[in-house]
N, C-alpha and C positions, 0 to 999 in steps of 0.2 A: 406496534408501538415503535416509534422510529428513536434511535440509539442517541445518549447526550453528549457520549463521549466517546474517545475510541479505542479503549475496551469492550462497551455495551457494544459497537459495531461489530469489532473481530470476534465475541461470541455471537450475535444474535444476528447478524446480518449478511456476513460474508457466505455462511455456508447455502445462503438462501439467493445470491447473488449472482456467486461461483459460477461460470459457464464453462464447465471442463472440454466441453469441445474446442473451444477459442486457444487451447495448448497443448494441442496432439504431440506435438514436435520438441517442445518447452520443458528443459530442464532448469531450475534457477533458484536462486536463494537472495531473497532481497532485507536486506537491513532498513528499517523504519524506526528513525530517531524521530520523537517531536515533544517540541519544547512545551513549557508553559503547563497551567496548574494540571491537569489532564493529559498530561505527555507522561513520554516513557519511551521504552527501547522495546521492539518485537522484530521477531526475525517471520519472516515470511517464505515458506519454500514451496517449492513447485515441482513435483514430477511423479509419474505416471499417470499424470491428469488427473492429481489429486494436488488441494490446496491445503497448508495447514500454516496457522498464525500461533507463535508462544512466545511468550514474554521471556527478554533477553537480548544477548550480541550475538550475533556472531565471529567469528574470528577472520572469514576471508569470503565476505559474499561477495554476489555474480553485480550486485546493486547496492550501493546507499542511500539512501536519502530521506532528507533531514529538512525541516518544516514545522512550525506552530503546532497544535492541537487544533488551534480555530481555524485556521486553512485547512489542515486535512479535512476536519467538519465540513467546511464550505465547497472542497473539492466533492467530498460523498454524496452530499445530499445536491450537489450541482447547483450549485448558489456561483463556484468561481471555475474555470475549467480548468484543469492541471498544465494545461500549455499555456495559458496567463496564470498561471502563481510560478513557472518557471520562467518566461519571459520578461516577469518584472520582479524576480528574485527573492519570491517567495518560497518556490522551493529549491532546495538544491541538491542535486542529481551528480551522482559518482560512478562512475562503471557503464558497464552496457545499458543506453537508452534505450535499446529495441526491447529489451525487457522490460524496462519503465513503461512502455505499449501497452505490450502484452498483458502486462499486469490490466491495465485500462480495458483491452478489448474482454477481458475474461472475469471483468466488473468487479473487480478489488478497488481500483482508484476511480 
């Protein structure tokens, strides 16, 4: 069953997505704000080539970024690609971009 929103994602899909090899090297903590009726704030961390998503701030991550609900939807399910919703400032991006990647090559985004 494919996720409505993105909570249903970060429990039912990410852990199924995950490609822990894509971050042998990847330490990081990425902050995920997104707006609208289905938003919310998750922190996202990364290391030891383990992923793990909870709801919350955190106080000093490696990344921010902040985005609708219905773009992340359209980023996930590959309706929009995350370099066009940054490009045409749909998403906005704080901190190290090579982790904004990385997040990508290792199928979170």
């Amino acid at each position: 069953m494919e996720a409505k929103t993105p909570q249903e994602f970060f429990d039912k899909e990410v852990p199924a997505r995950f490609k822990p090899e894509k971050v042998k090297a990847i330490e990081a903590t990425a902050q995920l704000n997104l707006t609208g009726p289905n938003g919310g704030d998750w922190t996202v961390t990364i290391k030891d080539q383990k992923l793990s998503v909870v709801k919350g701030v955190d106080p000093s991550p490696t990344l921010a970024i902040k985005m609708s609900d219905e773009d992340f939807m359209d980023i996930v399910r590959e309706k929009m690609s995350a370099e066009k919703a940054f490009f045409t400032g749909k998403i906005q991006i704080k901190g190290n971009i090579a982790v904004a990647l990385k997040l990508k090559d290792a199928g979170f985004l």
